[in-house]
C-alpha positions as CSV (number, residue, x, y, z in Angstrom):
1,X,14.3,46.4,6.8
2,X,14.8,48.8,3.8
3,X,13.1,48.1,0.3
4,X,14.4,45.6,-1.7
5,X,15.8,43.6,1.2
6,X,14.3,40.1,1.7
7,X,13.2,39.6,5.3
8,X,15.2,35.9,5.4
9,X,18.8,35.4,4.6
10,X,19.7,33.8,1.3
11,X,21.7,30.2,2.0
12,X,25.7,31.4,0.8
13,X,27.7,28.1,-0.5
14,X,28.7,25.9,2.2
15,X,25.7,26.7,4.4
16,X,23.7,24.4,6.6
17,X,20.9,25.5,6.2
18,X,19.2,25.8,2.1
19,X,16.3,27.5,0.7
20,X,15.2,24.1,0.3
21,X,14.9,23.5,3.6
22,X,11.9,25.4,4.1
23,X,10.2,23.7,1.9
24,X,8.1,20.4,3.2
25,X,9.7,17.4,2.2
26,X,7.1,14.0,2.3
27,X,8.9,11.5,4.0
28,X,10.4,8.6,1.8
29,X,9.1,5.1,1.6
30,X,12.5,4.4,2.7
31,X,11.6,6.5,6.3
32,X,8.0,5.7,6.9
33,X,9.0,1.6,6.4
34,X,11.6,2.0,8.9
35,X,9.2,3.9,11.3
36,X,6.9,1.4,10.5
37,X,9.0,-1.5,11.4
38,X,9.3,0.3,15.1
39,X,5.7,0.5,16.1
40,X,4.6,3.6,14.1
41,X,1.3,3.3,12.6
42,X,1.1,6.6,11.5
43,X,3.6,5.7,9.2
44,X,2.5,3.0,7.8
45,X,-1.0,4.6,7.6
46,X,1.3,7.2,5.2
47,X,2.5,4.3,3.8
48,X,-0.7,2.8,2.4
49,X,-2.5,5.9,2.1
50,X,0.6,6.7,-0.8
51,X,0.1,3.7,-2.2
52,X,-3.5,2.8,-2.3
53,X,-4.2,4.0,-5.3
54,X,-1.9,1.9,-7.4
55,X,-2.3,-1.2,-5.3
56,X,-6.3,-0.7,-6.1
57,X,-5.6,-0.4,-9.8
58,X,-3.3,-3.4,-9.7
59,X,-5.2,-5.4,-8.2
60,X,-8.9,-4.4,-10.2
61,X,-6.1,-5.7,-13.2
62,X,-5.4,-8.9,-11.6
63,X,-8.9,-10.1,-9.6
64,X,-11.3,-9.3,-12.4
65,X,-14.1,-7.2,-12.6
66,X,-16.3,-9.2,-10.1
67,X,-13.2,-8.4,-7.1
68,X,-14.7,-7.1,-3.7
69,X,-11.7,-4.4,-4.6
70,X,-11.5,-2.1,-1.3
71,X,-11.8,-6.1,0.4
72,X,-8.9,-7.0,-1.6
73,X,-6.8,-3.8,-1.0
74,X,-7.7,-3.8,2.7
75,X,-6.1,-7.6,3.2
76,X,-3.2,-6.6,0.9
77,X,-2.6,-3.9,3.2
78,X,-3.5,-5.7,6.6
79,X,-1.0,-9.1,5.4
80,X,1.7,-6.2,5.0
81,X,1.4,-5.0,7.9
82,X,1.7,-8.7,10.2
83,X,4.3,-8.9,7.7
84,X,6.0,-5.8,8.2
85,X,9.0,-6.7,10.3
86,X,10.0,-9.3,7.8
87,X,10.4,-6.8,4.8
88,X,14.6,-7.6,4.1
89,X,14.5,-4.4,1.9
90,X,15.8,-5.8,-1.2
91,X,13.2,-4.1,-3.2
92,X,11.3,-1.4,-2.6
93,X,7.8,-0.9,-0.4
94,X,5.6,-0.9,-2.9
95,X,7.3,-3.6,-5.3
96,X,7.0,-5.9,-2.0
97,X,3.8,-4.7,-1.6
98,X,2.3,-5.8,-4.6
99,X,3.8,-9.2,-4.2
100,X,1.5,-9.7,-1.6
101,X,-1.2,-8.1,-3.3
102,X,-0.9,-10.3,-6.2
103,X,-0.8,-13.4,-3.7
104,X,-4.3,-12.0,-2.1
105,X,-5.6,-11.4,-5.9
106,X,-4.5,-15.3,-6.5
107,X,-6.2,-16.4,-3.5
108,X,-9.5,-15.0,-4.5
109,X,-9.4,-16.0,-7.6
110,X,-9.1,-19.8,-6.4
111,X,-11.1,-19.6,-3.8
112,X,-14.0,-17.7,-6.4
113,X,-13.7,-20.4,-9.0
114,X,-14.3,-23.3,-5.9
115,X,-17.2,-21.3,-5.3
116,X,-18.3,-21.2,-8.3
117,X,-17.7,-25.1,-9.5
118,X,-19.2,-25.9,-6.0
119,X,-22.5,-24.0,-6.1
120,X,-24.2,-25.8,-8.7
121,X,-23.8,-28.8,-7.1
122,X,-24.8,-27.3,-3.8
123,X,-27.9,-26.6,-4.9
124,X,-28.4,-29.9,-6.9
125,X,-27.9,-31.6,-3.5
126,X,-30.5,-29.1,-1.6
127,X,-33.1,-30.3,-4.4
128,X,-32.5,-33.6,-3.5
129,X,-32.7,-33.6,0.1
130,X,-36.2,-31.6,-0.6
């Protein structure tokens, strides 16, 4: 190789192979949920480690500040999962995703409040038995 040449072929017009080639591409959600849908739980493990993050901050929004959060998140994540296989793929991952997250934020939220209205009264009944 003499001075001034490059030691890899540029990509000429019409080549199959591209400078961007080389370059690591992360898979799209597109990818990972379809290798998801097969078995692969490495992808799906891609799949919620991309989109913990924003299903944590969405769901801190819509459980409250008194949310077990990572419990939340971790059943958002475990429902889409069982779930997986039914996905039609008219939105995408993540929109479908927080559906269910929403759903498990709801269901907290009801079953907090029962808690909640129910304790009192709990209590008042163990004082009487006493």
């Amino acid at each position: 190789m003499t001075s001034g040449e490059l030691p890899f072929r540029a990509a000429a017009a019409g080549d199959a192979f591209a400078a961007s080639d080389c370059a690591p591409r992360a898979d799209s959600d597109s990818s990972l949920l379809s290798r998801a849908r097969r078995g692969d739980r490495a992808a799906f493990g891609a799949l919620v480690e991309r989109h913990h993050r924003t299903m944590t901050a969405i769901l801190a929004q819509a459980a409250g500040p008194d949310a077990p959060l990572e419990d939340l998140v971790q059943e958002t994540f475990a429902r889409t999962l069982v779930h997986v296989s039914a996905f039609r793929g008219d939105s995408k991952f993540v929109t479908w995703a927080t559906t269910i997250g929403l759903r498990v934020a709801s269901d907290w939220r009801r079953r907090e409040a029962t808690r909640r209205r129910l304790a009192p009264s709990a209590a008042v009944a163990a004082d009487d038995v006493a």
